[in-house]
N, C-alpha and C positions, 0 to 999 in steps of 0.2 A: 594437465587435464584438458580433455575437450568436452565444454560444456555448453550447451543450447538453453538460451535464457530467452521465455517467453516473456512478450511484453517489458519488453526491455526499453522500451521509445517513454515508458510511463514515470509516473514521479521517484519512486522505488529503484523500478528498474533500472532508469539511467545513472542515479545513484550508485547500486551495485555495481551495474557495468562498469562504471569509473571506479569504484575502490579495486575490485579484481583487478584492471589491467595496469592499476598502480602494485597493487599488491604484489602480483603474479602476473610478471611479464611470460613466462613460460608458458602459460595458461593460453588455450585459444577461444573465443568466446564466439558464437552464433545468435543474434539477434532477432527474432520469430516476433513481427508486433504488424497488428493487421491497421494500423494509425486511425483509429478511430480519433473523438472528436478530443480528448485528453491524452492521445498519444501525438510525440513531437518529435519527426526524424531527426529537425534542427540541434534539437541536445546532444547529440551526438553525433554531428556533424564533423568535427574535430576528430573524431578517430576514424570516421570512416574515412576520410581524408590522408590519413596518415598513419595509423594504426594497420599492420598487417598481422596483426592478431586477433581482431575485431572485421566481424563480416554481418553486415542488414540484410534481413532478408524479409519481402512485405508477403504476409499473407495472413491466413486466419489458422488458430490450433486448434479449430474444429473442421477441418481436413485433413483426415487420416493419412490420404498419398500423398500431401505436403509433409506433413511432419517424418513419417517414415523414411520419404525420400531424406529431407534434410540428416536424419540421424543417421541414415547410410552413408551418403554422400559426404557427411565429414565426419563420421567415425566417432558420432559423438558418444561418451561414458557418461554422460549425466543429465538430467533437466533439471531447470531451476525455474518454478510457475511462478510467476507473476500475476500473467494476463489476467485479467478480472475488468467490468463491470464492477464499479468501485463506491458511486455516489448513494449515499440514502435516500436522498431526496428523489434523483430519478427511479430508483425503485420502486418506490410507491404511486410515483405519476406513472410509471410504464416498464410492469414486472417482467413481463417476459423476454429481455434481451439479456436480463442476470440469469433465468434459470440456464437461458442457452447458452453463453459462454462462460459463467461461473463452474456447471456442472456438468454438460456434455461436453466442454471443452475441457474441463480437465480429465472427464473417460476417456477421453478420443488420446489424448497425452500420455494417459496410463497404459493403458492398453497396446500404442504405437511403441514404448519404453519396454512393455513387456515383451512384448512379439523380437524387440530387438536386443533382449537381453542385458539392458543397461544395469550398469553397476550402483545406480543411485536416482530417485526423483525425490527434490524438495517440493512441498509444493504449501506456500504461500498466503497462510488464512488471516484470520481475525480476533482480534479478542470479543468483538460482536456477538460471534457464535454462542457464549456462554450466556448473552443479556442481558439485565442490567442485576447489579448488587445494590444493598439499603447502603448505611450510613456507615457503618463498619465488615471488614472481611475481605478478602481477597480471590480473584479468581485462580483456580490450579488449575493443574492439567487432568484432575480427574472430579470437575468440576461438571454437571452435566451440562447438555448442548441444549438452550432456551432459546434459538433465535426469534428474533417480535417484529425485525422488517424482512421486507422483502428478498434484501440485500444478504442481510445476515443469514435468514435461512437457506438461499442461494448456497453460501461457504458452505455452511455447515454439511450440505447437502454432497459437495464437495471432499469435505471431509471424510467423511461417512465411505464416499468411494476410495477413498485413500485404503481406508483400515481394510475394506472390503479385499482391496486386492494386496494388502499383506497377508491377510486371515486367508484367501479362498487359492493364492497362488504364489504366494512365499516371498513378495516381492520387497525389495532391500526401499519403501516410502517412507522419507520423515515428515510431518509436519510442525510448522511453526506458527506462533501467534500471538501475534503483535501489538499492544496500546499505540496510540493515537502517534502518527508519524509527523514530522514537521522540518524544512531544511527547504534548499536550493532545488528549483523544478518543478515545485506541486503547483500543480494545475488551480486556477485561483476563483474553483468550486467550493474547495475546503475552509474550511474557518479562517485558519490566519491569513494565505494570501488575500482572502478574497477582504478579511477586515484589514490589510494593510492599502489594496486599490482605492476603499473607500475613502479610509483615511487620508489618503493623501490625495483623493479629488472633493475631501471636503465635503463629501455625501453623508448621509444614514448609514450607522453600521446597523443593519437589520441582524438583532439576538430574539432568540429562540425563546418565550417563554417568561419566566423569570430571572436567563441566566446561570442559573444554579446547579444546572447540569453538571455532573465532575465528569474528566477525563483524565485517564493518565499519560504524559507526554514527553515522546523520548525521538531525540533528532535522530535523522535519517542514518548518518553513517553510523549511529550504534547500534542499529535496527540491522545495518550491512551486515557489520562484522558480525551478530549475530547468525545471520543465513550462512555466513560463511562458515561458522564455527560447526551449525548443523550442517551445513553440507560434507564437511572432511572429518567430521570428530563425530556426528549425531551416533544414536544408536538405531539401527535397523528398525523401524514401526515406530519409535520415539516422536513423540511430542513434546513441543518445548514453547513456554510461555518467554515473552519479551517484554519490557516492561522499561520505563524512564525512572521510576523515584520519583513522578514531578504530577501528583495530580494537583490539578486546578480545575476550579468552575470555568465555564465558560465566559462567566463574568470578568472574571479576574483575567481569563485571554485576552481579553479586547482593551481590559484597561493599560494592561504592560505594553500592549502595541500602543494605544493613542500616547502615552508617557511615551516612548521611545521617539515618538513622532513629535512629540511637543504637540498634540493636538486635544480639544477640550473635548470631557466626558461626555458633555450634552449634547454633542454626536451619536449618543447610543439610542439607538430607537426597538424599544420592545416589539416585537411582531407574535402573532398566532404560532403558539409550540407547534411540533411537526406532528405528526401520529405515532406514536406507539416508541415516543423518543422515551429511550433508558435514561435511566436516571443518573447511574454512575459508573464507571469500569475502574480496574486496579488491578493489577495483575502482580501474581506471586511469582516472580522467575526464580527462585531456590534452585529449582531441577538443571534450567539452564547453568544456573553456576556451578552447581556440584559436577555436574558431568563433561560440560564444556568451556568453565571458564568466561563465561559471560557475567559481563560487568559493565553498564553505562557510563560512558565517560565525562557526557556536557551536561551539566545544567540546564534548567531551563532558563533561568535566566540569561546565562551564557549564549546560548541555540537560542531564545529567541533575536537578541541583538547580530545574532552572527547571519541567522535568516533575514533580517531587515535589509541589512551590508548588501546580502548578497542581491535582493531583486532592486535597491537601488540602484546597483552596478549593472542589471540586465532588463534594463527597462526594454531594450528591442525583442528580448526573449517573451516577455508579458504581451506586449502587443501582440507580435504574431500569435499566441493559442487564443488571444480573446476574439475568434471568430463571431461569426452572425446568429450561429447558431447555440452560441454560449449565449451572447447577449439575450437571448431570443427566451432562452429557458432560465435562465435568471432575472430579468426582467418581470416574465411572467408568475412565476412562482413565488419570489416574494410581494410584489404588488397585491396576490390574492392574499397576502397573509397582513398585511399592512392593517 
């Protein structure tokens, strides 16, 4: 298969891009990632090095003549969307770069996929979309679309073009959607990296509220193999929920890391909730397994110590994404919530 995987540079993406080319060396893979300030060529520096099955290529997939060109120029049969505008937090301090590349970038993709006849686009949402649920329940796939940040109605917004051009132009789009990702790579915006940094300089872990926030949390290569299963097994227009088995508070996140760390709870420092933060997600993946075969394999327990392992071992990978402009907005943003 030749397949074009945007935002590939990102936590997800580089992920995938590693299981594929372990998977399916056959397989030739196109890298589309405009390296924004959480995208990292470095992660995949090793195959571009040495992989001639793996090709980078820097631009943005909200230009049409790029992308088209690229799907002519290497004959590509498939897209697999990543790219996203990803953070909540920056959503709501500054919406308008998610509506532009969450939703005109993924028209601009569809519509480029269409004109060229491709056999397939995945394209890469959220369990967000859905909202938040109470205390019991699950979300499905025919759960309605309540986005409540900026972020999430971005996808959804996304979404929505997906079905649009199955429904108005016959076109072979699955989408997928995901509970809470965790593993080797994420950018250390996110919950755990960012509570493993602190931790280990001995700082404030700045929590959300009261904590009690639930999330369901499933490591990244089972979140892969998922897209992979949808992208060669999916059904034509199909949606497919992903899901770990592993909700936790947000409380209970940060205590399994300071435990893993040997460091004391009273490191936790309560900070001002975010706006319009959900309460809980959970996700019903049935459909994924009845049809493809999807099944999480790590624990969380397991995935979070295996995640610890891994950014001990790459501590020069952490330095380099903690640019100025990370500093700059993290700094910022929880200080006003302090």
């Amino acid at each position: 298969m030749r397949l074009l995987v945007t935002g590939g540079c990102g936590f997800i993406g580089t992920n995938f891009i590693r299981l594929m080319r372990s998977a399916h060396p056959d397989w030739s893979i196109v890298n589309l990632d405009l390296l924004t300030y959480a995208g990292n060529r470095l992660s995949l520096a090793d195959l571009e090095a040495e992989d001639q099955g793996y090709r980078f290529e820097h631009g943005d997939i909200r230009d049409p003549k790029l992308v088209s060109s690229l799907l002519e120029e290497h004959h590509i049969e498939a897209v697999v969307n990543f790219a996203a505008e990803s953070h909540v937090d920056r959503s709501i301090d500054n919406p308008a770069p998610f509506i532009s590349t969450n939703v005109q970038g993924a028209q601009t993709i569809l519509e480029c996929a269409r004109r060229a006849g491709l056999a397939r686009v995945v394209h890469i949402s959220t369990d967000e979309v859905y909202g938040t649920l109470g205390p019991q329940g699950l979300f499905t796939e025919s759960t309605p679309l309540a986005p409540n940040s900026p972020y999430s109605a971005s996808k959804a917004g996304a979404d929505l073009l997906c079905r649009a051009y199955v429904e108005t132009y016959g076109m072979d789009v699955v989408v997928t959607r995901c509970s809470n990702n965790y593993g080797p790579y994420q950018f250390p915006e996110k919950l755990i990296p960012l509570m493993y940094l602190k931790a280990q300089a001995v700082e404030p872990l700045p929590v959300y509220g009261d904590g009690m926030n639930i999330r369901d949390w499933i490591y990244v290569d089972d979140h892969c193999r998922g897209v992979e299963l949808a992208l060669t097994k999916g059904r034509p227009g199909g949606i497919y929920n992903f899901g770990g088995n592993a909700e936790k508070t947000n409380l209970d996140v940060v205590r399994s890391m300071l435990s893993i760390l040997d460091r004391n709870e009273n490191l936790i420092t309560f900070v001002t909730d975010r706006p319009g933060h959900d309460r809980r997600y959970a996700m019903d993946f049935a459909l994924a397994a009845e049809e493809l075969g999807f099944e999480p394999s790590l624990d969380f327990s397991q995935g979070l110590r295996k995640t610890v392992e891994w950014y001990k071992n790459n501590t020069d990978w952490l330095e380099t994404v903690q640019s100025g402009e990370y500093r700059r907005f993290m700094g910022t943003w929880y200080e006003e919530r302090s």
